[in-house]
C-alpha positions in Angstrom: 120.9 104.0 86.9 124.0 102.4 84.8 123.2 103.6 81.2 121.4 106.5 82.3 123.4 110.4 82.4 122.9 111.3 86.4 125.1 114.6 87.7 127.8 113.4 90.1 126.8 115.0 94.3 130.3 115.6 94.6 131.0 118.2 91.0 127.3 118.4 89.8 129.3 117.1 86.2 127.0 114.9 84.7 128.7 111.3 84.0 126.9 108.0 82.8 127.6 105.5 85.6 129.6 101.9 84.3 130.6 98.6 85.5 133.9 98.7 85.9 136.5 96.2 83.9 136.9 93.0 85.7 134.0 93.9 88.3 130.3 92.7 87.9 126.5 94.1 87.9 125.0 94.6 91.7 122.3 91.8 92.3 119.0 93.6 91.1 116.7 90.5 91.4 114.6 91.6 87.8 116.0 94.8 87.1 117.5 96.0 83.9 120.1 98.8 83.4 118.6 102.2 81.6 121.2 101.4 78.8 119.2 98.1 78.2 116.3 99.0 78.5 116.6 101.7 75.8 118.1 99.2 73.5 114.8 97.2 74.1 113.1 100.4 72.6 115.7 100.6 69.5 117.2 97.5 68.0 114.2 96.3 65.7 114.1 92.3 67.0 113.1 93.8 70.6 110.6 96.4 70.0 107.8 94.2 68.7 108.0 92.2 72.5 108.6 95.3 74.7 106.4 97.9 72.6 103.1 96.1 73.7 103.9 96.3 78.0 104.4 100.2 76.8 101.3 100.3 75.3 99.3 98.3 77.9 100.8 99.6 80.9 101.3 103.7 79.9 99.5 104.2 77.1 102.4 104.8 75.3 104.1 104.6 71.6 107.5 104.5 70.9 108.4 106.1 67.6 111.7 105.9 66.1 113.2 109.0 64.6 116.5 110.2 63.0 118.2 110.9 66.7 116.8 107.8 68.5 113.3 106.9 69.9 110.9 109.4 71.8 108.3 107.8 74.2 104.7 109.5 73.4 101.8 109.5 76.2 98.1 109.2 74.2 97.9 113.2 74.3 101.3 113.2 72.4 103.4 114.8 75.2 106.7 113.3 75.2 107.7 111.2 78.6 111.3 111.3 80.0 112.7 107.1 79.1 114.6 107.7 82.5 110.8 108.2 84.1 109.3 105.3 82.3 112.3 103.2 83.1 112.1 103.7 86.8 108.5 103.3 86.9 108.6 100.0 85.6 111.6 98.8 88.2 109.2 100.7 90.8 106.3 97.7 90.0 107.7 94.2 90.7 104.9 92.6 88.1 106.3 95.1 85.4 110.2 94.5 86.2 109.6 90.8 86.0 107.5 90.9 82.8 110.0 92.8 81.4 113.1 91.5 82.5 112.0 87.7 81.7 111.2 89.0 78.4 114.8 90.8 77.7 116.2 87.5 78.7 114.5 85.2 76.4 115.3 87.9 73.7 118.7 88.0 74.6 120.1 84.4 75.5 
């Protein structure tokens, strides 16, 4: 969930969980935060390697617009990133063809 606004149990506020200074990420195996997986959707050198798993997989486009990106199903009803995101680190085929990707995109 790090990148992604989730209400606190305690307050109900809702706060976007971080890695702390001078502490690391939990080991995920082949997951990817929310926060990186939405830049995978908005920085221009990623979106032509990580569109197509949206397309293929979902059904889905991803257009860009003036306050970010919107995720459109074929009936052009707009799907929740947060959902998408958790149902691809729900599918170990999808979290490792996606994370392998990000990681040859990114070293």
């Amino acid at each position: 969930m790090l990148g992604a606004s989730v209400d606190c149990p305690a307050c109900r506020v809702s706060v976007i969980p971080e890695v702390l200074v001078g502490t690391g990420y939990p080991v995920t195996a082949y997951q990817i935060t929310f926060r990186d997986f939405c830049q995978l959707l908005t920085e221009p050198p990623y979106r032509a390697h990580v569109l197509p798993f949206l397309r293929e997989w979902f059904g889905y486009e991803v257009p860009l617009e003036p306050s970010g990106f919107s995720i459109r199903a074929a009936d052009g009803s707009t799907v929740p990133p947060l959902s998408v995101h958790q149902q691809i680190q729900a599918n170990a085929q999808r979290q490792h063809d996606l994370y392998q990707t990000a990681m040859s995109l990114w070293r």
